[in-house]
N, C-alpha and C positions, 0 to 999 in steps of 0.2 A: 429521560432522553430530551425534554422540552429542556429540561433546564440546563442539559450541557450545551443548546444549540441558540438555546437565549445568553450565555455565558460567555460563548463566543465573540457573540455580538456588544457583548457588555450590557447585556439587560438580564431581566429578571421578569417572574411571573409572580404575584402575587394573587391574593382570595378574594371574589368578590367583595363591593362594600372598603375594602382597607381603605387606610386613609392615607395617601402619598405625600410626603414631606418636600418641597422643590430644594434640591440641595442634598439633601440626605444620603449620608454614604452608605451605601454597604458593599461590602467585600463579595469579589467576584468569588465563588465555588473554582477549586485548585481544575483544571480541564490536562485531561488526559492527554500527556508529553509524546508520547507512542502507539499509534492504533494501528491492530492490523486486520484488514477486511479480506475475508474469503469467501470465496464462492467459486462455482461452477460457470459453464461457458453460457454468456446471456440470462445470467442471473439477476443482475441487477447492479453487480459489486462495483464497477467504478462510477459508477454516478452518486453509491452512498458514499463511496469516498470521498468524493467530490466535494457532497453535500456538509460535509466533515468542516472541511476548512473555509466554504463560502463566504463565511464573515469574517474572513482575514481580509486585512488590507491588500497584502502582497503575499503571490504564492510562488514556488517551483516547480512546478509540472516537472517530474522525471519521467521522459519518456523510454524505458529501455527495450522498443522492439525496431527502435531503429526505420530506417527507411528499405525498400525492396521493390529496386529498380525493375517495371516490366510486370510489377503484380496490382492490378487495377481494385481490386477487390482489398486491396491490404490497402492502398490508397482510400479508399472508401472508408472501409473502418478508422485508420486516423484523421477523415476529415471530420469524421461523425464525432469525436472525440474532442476535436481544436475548437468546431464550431462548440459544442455544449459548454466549452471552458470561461469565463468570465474572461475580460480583454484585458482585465492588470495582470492577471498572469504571465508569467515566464515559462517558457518551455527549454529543457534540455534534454537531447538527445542522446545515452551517454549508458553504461554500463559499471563507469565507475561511478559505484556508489558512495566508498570510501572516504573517499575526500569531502564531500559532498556533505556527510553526516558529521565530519568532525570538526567544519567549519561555523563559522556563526554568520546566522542570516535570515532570511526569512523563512517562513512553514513550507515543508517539502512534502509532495504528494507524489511517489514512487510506484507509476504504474507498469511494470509489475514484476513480482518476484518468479515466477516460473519464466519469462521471458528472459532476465536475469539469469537463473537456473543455466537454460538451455543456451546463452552465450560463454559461462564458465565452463562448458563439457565441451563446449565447441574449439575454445583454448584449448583444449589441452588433451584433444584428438579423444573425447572418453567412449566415445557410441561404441567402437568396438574392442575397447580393451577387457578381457577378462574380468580385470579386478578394476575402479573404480580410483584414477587417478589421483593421487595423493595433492596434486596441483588444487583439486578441484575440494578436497576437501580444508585446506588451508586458506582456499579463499574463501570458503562458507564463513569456517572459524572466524577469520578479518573483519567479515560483513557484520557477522555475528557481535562480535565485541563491539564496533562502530557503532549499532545500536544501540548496546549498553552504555556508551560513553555519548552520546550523542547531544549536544545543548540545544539540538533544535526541536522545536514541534515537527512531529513527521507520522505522517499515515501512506500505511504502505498496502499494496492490492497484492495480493496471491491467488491462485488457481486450488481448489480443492480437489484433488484427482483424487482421493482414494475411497468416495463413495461409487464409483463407477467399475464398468466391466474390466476384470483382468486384460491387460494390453497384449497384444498376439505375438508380439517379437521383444526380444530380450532389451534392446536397447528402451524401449517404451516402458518396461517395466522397470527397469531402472533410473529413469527420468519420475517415473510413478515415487519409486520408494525414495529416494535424495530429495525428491522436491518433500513429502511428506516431513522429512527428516526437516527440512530447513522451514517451513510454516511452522512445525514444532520449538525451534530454536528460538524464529524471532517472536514468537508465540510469548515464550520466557519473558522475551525481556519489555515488555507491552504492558501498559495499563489499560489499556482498554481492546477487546477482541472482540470482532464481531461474525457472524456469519451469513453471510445473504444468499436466500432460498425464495426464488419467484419474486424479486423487485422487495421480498419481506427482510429484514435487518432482524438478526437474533442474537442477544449479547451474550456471548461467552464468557466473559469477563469485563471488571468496571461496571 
């Protein structure tokens, strides 16, 4: 983990005693194209995100929970959020992801996927329909591919819901099992997966 976070920065760790060359090239370690960090609520997950792309120059903060005019406490948590951010970052506000991923540009940090989730069900009127609209699973699929296809470095933050209590109403349990479904997807298509338990990072993968 040192070495993908010295890799970033373009350094390197070597063993006490070595002898350092001035000049000397070596080859950066290939860094992981796709990460996806999960966790639970006040886990820890987006600030290891965060901490992911700190040594890039230029970042894109994707921010998809939007703004919520008249909620002071939702204010609060995105000040908490703006201020932890480094100042060259970019922020965008925005739920399309799509575009975003297919384009070329700098490293995008996509907080968050169940945020995300719960505006594609909100399209497409899903909380009370019976069966699970077809809108909703086509734009997973889109997401989904864009990942796969993607040329940019990108770490994305999701919600881990399904170590928790069964949800009381049908519509929660179904935001439960679709989101599960979609941390699975872009799970796939990830070289690097992490999971954060108590501010602690556990590599799933990579």
């Amino acid at each position: 983990e040192l070495a993908r976070r010295l890799a970033a920065a373009g350094a390197r760790a070597v063993p006490d005693g070595s002898t350092l060359i001035v000049g000397e090239y070596h080859a950066v370690p290939d860094l992981p194209r796709r990460t996806l960090v999960l966790g639970g609520a006040r886990s820890g997950k987006s600030v290891e995100a965060e901490r992911r792309l700190e040594a890039f120059p230029e970042v894109v903060y994707v921010a998809t929970g939007g703004t919520r005019e008249g909620d002071p406490e939702w204010a609060a948590r995105v000040g908490l959020h703006r201020d932890r951010r480094p100042g060259a970052w970019r922020t965008e506000e925005t739920c399309e992801l799509v575009p975003l991923l297919a384009s070329e540009g700098p490293a995008l940090l996509v907080d968050c996927l169940s945020l995300w989730l719960t505006d594609a069900m909100d399209r497409a009127g899903a909380w009370e329909e019976e069966k699970l609209p077809r809108a909703v699973r086509e734009r997973v699929a889109e997401l989904v591919a864009a990942v796969r296809a993607t040329p940019r470095t990108v770490v994305f933050v999701s919600n881990e819901v399904g170590s928790g209590v069964v949800p009381a109403t049908r519509a929660g349990r179904v935001f439960r099992d679709e989101l599960g479904r979609l941390n699975s997807a872009v799970a796939a298509e990830c070289e690097h997966v992490l999971l954060v338990v108590a501010g602690q990072a556990l590599v799933l993968r990579g």
